[in-house]
N, C-alpha and C positions, 0 to 999 in steps of 0.2 A: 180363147178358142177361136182361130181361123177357120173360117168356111165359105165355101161357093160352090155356084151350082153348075155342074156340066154334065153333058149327054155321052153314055159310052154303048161302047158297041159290045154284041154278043164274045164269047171268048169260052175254050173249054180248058178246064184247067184238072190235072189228074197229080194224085199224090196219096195221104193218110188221111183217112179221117177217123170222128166218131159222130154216135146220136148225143147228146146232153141238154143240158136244159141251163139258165142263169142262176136257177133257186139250185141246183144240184152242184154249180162251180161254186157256191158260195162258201160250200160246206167242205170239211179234211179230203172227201174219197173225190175232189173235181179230176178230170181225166184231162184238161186241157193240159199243164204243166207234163205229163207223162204221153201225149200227141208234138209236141215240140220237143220233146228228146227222142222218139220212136224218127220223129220227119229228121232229123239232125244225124242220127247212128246211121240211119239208109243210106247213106251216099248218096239219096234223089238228086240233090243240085248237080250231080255230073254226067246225068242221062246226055247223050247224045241229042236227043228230038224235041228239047224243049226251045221252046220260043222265050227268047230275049231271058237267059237262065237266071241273071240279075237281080232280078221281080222275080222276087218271093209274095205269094199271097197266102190269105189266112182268111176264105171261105166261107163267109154264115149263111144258108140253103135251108130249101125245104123245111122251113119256120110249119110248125103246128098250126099259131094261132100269132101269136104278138111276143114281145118284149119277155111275156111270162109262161109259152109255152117251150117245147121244145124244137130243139133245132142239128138241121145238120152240119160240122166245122169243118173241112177239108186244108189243108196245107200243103199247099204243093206251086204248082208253076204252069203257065200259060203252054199248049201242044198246038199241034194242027188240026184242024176239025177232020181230019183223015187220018190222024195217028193210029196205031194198034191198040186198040180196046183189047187185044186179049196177053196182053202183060198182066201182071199183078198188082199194079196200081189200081188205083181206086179214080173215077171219072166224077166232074161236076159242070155246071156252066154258071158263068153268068149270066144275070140276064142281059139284053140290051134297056137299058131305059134313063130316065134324068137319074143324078146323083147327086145328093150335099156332097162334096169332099173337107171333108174336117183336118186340120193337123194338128200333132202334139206338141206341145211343150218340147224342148231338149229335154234327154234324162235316161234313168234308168227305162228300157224298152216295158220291160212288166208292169210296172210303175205310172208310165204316159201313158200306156193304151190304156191299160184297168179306168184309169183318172179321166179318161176323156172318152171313153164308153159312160161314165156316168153323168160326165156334161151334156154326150149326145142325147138320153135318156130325157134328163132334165129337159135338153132344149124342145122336144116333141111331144113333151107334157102341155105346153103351152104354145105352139107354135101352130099356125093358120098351115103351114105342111104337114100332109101327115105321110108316114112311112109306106112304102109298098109291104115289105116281107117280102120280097121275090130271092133277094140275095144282097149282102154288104160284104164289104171286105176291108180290110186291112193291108196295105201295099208296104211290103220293103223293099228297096233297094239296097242288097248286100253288098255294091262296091263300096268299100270302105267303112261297111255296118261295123259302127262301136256299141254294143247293146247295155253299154253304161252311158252311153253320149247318142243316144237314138232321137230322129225326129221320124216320124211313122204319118201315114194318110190315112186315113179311114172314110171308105165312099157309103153314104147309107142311102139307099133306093127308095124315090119318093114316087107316092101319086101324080099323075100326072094331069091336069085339068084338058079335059079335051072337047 
């Protein structure tokens, strides 16, 4: 597992989302698998007003509590902080603050990310950093995304000692 830490700035990002929770994806009725075919069927990626359409992100927001509460997953793409809220998209932000960035393995895309969500897990079990919960994400770049031959980022939002 590859990781380091950098600092990113605020960004709104509008697309599908839902509420779920990790104990709820674990089990037959998860809703993420049917949020990536909903975001897929929309033709979103050919919106006119998105920022750098390429960056695709995958949204984890408005956390409950931790690791074991619920949370909000949005899919979509980076807009203008002055875009049109009153589309039928759905809105989210990131936040601004430090970030681990993690990268996967090559491989099947469902496969690395699932597998290195649970190394991330692992590594904050025991790690002197501890997480914010403000928002993490998952970056693809779809030029040239083989989702059988994926390398994916995944940023998780730490504490920050101040």
């Amino acid at each position: 597992m590859e990781s380091n830490i950098t600092h990113r700035p605020s960004a709104v990002l509008t697309g599908v989302s839902i509420r779920t929770s990790n104990q709820r994806e674990s089990e037959p009725q998860g809703q993420i698998p049917a949020l990536w075919e909903e975001y897929f069927r929309s033709g979103f990626q050919e919106r006119q007003d998105l920022i750098n359409p390429h960056l695709l992100y995958a949204l984890y927001t408005e956390y409950e509590s931790d690791v074991n509460g619920e949370y909000r997953l949005l899919i979509g793409h980076e807009v203008d902080r002055d875009h049109n809220r009153g589309n039928a998209a759905e809105t989210a932000y990131i936040p601004e603050a430090a970030y681990i960035k993690f990268t996967t393995q090559k491989g099947p895309f469902g496969q690395v990310v699932l597998q290195l969500w649970q190394e991330i897990w692992d590594y904050f079990r025991t790690s002197e950093l501890k997480r914010a919960y403000s928002g993490d994400f998952e970056l693809y770049d779809m030029r040239g995304f083989d989702p059988q031959n994926a390398i994916v980022d995944i940023y998780v939002a730490i504490q920050e000692n101040r």
